[in-house]
N, C-alpha and C positions, 0 to 999 in steps of 0.2 A: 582463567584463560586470558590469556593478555596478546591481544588483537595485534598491535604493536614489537610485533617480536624481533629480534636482531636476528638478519638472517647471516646463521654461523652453523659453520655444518655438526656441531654440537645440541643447535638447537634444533637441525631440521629431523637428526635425530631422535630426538625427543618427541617432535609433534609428530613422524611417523609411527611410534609407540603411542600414543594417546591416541590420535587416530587409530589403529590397529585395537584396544582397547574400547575404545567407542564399538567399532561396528562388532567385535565381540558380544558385546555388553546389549547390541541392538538383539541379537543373531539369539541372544538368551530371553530378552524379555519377548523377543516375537514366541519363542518355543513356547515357553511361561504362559503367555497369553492365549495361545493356542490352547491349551493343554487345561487351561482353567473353564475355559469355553468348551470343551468337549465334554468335559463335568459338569457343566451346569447345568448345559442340553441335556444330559442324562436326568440330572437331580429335576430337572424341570417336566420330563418324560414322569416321571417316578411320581410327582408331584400331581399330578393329570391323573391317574390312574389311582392312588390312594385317593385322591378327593371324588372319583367317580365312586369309587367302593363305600366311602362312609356315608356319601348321598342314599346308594341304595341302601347300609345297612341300618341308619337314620327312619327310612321311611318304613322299612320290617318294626322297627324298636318301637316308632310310634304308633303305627299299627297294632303292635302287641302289647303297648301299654293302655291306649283306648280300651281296648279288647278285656285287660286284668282291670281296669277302670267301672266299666261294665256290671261284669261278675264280684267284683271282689267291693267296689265304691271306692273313691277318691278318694276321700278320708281315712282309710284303713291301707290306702296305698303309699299316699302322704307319708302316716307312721313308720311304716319298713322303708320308706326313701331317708328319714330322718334318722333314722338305727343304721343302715350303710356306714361302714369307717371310711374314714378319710384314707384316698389314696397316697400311698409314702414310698412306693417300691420303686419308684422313677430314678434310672441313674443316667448322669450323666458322663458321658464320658468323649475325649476330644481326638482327633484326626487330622493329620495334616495332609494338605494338595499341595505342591508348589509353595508350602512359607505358608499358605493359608490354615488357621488352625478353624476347624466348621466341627459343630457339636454333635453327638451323637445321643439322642434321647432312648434309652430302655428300659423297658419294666422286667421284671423277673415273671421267671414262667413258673407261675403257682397256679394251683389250681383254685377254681373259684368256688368259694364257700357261701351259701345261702345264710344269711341273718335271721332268714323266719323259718317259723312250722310249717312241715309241707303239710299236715293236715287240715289246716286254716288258710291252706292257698288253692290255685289253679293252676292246671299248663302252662297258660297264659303268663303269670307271673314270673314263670322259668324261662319263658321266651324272653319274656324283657329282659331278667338279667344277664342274661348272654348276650343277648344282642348289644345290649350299654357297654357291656364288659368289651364285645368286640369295636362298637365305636370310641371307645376311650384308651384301645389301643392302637387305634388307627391316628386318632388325632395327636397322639404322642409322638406317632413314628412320621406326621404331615408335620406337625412344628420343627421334628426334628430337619428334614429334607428340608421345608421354607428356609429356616433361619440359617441352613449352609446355603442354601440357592442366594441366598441375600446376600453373605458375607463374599459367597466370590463374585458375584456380580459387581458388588465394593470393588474387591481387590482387582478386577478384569479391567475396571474406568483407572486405576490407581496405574496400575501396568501399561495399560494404552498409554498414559501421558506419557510416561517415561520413555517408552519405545519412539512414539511420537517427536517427543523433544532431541532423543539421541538421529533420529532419522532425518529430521529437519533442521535441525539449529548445530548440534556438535557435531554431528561427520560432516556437515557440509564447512562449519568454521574451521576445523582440522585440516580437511581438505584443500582447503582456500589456503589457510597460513602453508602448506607442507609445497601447493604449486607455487606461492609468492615466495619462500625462500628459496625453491630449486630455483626458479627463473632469475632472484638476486644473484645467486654465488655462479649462476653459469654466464649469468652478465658481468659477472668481478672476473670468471677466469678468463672469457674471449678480453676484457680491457687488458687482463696483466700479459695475457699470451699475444696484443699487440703490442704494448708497451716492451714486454723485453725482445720483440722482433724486431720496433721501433734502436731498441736501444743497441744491440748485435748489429742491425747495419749501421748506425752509428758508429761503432768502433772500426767495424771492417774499412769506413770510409776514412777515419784517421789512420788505420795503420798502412794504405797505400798511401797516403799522404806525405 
């Protein structure tokens, strides 16, 4: 952007496009921002309400393994905690907001299969593993919410400056260069429109002469 501009009505041209262009470009990142922020507040709603639910399902789970702790001893609880397979069904999959790409964490919906003998167990036992099963699919679908609440919150501070910088620094320089070269070339045409007034009576005065 060159502050210094030759005021030529070629130019003045120009900087009324680039200005035009700027608050455009404002008129977009303000939507954007808008609109990444109405998502977030959602994701951040969402986010409140999954973490109230795995609180309470957290304290059934414990309760229910206390409880198989009990009846069944620790040691033999331990065991069937240690035979458990390793969770694998987690997919990930991505989503865009606004240009924002925020992750989508899902497990597949299978049904859950016991590892042990149910004649060597309790209720108890069967409580817990539902209840785990339901906390560990909460905490999937809460990292998944956190980790996009994150990313457009990024992207929201990313978009404020831009919007920022076009609102205060280029529409106002635009603006500035587009009034300084109108008020140049309308100061060039009142000179040339005395000058040739100047110079018509001039002639007029020779030719009674």
């Amino acid at each position: 952007m060159n502050l210094n501009t030759f005021p030529t009505k070629g130019n003045l041209i120009i900087m009324k496009n680039s200005l035009k262009l700027a608050k455009q470009g404002y008129e977009l990142m303000d939507k954007k921002r808008n609109i990444l922020i109405s998502e977030l507040m959602s994701l951040i709603d969402e986010a409140k309400d999954i973490q109230s639910e795995i609180d309470i399902t957290f304290t059934k789970a414990y309760m229910a393994l206390q409880e198989a702790n009990i009846e069944l001893g620790i040691d033999y609880i331990q065991e069937i905690a240690e035979a458990m397979p390793v969770e694998n069904s987690i997919i990930i999959k991505v989503r865009s907001v606004m240009g924002t790409e925020i992750p989508l964490a899902q497990m597949d919906n299978i049904d859950l299969k016991p590892t042990f003998a149910f004649y060597s167990t309790r209720d108890s036992l069967d409580e817990v593993l539902i209840a785990f099963d339901k906390v560990k699919r909460l905490t999937v679908r809460l990292s998944s919410v956190e980790n996009s609440a994150y990313r457009l919150a990024a992207n929201i501070k990313k978009t404020q400056k831009r919007a920022n910088a076009l609102e205060n620094i280029t529409i106002p320089t635009y603006s500035s260069l587009c009034f300084n070269i109108q008020a140049s070339l309308e100061e060039k045409e009142r000179e040339e429109f005395t000058r040739l007034k100047v110079i018509k009576k001039n002639k007029q005065k020779k030719a009674r002469m």
